[in-house]
C-alpha positions as a printed Julia matrix, in Angstrom:
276×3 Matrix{Float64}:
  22.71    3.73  -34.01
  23.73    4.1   -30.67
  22.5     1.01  -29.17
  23.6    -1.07  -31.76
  27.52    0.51  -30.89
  26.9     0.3   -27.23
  25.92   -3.84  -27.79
  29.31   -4.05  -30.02
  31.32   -2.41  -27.75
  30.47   -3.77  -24.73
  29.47   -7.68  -25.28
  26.31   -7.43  -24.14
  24.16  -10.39  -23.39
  21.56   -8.34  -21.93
  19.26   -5.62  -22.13
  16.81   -4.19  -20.2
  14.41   -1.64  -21.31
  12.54    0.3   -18.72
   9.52    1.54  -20.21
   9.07    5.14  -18.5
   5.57    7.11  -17.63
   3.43    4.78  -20.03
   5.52    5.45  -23.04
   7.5     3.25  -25.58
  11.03    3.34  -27.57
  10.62    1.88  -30.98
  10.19   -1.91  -30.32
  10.68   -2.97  -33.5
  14.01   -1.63  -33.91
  14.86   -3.2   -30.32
  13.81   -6.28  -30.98
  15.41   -6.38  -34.26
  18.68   -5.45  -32.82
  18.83   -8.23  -29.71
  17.97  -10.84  -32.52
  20.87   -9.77  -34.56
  23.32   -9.58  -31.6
  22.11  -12.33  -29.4
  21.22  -10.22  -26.69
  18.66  -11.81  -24.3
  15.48   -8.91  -24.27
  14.52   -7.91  -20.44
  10.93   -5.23  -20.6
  10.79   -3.21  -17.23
   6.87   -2.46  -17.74
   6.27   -1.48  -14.14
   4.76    1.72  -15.73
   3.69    0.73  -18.63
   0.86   -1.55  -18.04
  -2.18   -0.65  -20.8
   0.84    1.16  -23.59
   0.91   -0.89  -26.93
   3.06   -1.11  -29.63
   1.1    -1.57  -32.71
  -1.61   -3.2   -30.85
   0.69   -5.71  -28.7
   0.96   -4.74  -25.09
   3.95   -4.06  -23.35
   6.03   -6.79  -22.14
   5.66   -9.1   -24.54
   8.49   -8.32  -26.81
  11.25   -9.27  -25.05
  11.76  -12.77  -22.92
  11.24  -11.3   -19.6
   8.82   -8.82  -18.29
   8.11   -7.32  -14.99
   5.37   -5.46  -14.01
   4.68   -3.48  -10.84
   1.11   -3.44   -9.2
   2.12   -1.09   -6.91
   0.44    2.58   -5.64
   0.49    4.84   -8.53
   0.17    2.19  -11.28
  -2.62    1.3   -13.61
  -3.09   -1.6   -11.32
  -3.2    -0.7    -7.58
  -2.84   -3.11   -4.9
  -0.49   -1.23   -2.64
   2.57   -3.29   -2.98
   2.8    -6.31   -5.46
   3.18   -7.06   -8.96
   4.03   -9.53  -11.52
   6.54  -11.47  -13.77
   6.13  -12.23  -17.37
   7.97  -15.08  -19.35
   7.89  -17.07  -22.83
  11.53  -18.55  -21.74
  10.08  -22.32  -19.77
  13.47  -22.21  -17.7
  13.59  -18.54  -16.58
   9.89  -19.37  -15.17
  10.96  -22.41  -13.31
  13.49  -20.7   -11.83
  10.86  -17.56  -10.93
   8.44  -20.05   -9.4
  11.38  -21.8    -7.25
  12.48  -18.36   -6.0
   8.79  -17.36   -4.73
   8.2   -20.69   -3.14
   7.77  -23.53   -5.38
   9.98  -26.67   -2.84
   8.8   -29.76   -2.05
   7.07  -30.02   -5.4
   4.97  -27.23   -4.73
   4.91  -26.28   -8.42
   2.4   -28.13   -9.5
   0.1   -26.03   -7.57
   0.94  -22.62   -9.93
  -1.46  -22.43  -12.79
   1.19  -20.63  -15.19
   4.21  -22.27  -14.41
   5.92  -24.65  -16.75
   5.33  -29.07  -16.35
   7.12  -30.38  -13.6
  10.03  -32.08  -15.87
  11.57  -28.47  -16.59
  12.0   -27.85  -12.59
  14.4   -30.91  -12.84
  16.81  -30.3    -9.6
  16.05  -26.32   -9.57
  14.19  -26.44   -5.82
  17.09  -27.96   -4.6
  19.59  -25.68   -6.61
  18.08  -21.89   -5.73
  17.04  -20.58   -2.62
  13.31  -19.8    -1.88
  12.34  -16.31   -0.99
   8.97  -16.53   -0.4
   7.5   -14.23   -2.88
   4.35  -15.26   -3.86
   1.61  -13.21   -4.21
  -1.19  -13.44   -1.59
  -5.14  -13.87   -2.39
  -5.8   -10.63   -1.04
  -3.67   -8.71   -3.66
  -4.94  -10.77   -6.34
  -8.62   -9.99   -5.27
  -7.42   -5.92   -5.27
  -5.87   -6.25   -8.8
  -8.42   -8.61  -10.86
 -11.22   -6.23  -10.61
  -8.85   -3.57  -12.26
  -7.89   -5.78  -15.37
 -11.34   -4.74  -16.73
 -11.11   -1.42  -16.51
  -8.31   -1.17  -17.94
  -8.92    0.37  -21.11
 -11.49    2.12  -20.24
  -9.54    3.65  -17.8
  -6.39    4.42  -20.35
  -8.9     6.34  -22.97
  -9.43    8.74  -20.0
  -6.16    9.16  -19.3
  -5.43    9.87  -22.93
  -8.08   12.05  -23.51
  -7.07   14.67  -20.66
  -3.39   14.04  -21.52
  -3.65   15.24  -25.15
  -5.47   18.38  -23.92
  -2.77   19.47  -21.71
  -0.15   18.47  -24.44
  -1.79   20.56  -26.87
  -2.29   23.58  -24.44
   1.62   23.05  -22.74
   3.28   23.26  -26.46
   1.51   26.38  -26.78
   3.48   28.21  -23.63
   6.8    29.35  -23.96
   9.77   27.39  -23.15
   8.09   24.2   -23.21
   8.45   20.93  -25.31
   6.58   17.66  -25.24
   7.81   15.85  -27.68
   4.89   12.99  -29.55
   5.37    9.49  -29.2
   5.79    7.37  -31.69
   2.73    6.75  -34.18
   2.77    2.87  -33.55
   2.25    3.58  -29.58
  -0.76    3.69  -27.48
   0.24    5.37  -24.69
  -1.46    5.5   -21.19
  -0.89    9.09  -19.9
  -0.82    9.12  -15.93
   1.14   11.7   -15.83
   2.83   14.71  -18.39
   6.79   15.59  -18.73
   7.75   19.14  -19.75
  10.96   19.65  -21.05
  11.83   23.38  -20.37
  13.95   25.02  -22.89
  16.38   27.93  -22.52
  16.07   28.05  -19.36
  19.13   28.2   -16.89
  19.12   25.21  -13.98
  18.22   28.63  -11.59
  15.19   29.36  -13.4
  14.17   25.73  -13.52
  14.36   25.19  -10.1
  12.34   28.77   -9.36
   9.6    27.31  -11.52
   9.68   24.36  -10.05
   9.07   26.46   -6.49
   6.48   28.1    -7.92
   4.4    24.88   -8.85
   5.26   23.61   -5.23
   4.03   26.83   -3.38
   0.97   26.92   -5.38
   0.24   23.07   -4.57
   1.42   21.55   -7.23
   3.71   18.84   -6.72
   6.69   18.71   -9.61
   9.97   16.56   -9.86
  13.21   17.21  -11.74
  13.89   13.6   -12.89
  17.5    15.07  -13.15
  17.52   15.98   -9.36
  19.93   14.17   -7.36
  17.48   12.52   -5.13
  15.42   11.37   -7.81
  15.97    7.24   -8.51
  15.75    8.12  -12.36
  18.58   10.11  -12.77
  21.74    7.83  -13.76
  24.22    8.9   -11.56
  22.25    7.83   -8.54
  22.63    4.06  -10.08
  25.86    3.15   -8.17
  24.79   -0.6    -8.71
  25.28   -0.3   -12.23
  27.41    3.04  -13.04
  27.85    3.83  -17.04
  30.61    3.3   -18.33
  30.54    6.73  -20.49
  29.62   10.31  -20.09
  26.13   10.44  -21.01
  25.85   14.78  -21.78
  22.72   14.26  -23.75
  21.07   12.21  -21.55
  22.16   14.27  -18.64
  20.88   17.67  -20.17
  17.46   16.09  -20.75
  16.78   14.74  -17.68
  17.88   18.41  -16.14
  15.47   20.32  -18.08
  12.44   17.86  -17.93
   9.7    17.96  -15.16
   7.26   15.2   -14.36
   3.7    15.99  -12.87
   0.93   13.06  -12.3
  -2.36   13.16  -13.6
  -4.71   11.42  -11.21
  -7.58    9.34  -12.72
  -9.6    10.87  -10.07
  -9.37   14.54  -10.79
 -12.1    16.62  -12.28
 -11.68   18.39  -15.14
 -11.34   21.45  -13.31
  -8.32   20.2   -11.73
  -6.56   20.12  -14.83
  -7.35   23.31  -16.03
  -5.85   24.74  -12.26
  -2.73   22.32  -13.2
  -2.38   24.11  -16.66
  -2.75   27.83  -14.83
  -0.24   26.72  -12.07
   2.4    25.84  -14.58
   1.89   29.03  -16.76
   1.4    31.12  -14.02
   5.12   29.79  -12.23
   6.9    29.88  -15.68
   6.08   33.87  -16.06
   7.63   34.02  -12.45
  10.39   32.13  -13.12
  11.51   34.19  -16.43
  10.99   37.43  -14.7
């Protein structure tokens, strides 16, 4: 297992999973692995927000999580979002950092009591970060929809996966059986195809209106190398021929059906082109 070697080898006290395009890794094995090392469990569920793992959302497996609320997300307040916990010291030390001084705490509904802040204000800086009224009144409407909102995601995404598999040259692979996933958006991984024909595809979609990215492209934030903050410490091929070959396209909640079925055409239409 590769994670287990890469904990091992390195001494890791952390990990943080980033839970990409409302889909999961196998929790489970994740969790089981940071219990038997010791490693302290971080979830990045900015886009996962609605994606379970058998039946427990996202973000509650590990003993951080933090979620985004910004444009593109399930919840949509512009900018914003929010920070999970089940460790009492890691959320004093959150509410200090967004503002908690001068015993301020006691005024946050979800922070820990008042003994765990012990000498914190005085010990971190404050930032400032809390979250105004106005973004809370744009995301708590949302929270109800939620669901709802997810089966119509899921519905239109396992259409298109069905239909996609279908064409040549592409692969979406299934998640996991124990995952409900929210599908806001589809990645094709494009097979036997040369980085030249890729990127002519990918012009296609983009002169027919279709907006594509190459989540191996060098000015795309996924793609590993562009993480100078925290370089790897190996040669990642795999990884690095995945991201190369797989395109990401958004599914807007807002689209008709019609849309979709233009999306589908657009993508066959620019693969023909490209393998010409």
């Amino acid at each position: 297992d590769d994670l287990e070697k890469k904990m091992i080898s390195s001494g890791a006290k952390y990990l943080m999973v980033s839970h990409m395009r409302g889909k999961l890794a196998s929790m489970d094995r994740i969790v089981e692995l940071c219990e038997k090392h010791g490693v302290y469990l971080i979830e990045d569920a900015a886009h996962s927000l609605g994606v379970e793992w058998k039946g427990k959302h996202s973000g509650h497996h590990g003993k951080i999580a933090a979620i985004s609320s910004q444009s593109y997300k399930m919840l949509n307040s512009g900018e914003g979002g929010f920070f999970l916990t089940n460790d009492p010291v890691v959320g004093a030390k959150a509410a200090v950092y967004a503002g908690a001084y001068e015993g301020l705490s006691v005024k946050h509904i979800t922070v820990p009591g008042k003994e765990v802040f012990g000498d914190l204000p005085n010990l971190l800086p404050n930032y400032s970060l809390r979250m105004h009224a106005v973004t809370a009144a744009i995301i708590r409407p949302q929270i109800t929809t939620l669901n709802e909102r997810r089966e119509k995601y899921n519905e239109r995404y396992y259409k298109l996966v069905a239909r996609f598999n279908k064409l040549p040259h592409v692969y979406i692979p299934d998640q996991y059986p124990e995952v409900t996933i929210v599908g806001d958006s589809i990645q094709l991984t494009l097979q036997d195809m040369s980085p030249a024909q890729i990127e002519k595809m990918m012009d296609a979609c983009r002169a027919r209106n279709l907006p594509v990215e190459l989540f191996g492209d060098p000015s795309n934030a996924r793609y590993f190398k562009n993480w100078k903050f925290a370089p790897a410490d190996c040669a990642l091929p795999q990884t690095e021929a995945l991201i190369k070959s797989t395109i990401d396209i958004r599914m807007p909640l807002m689209w008709e059906d019609s849309d979709f079925e233009d999306m589908y055409n657009v993508v066959k239409e620019s693969l023909t082109e490209a393998m010409a």
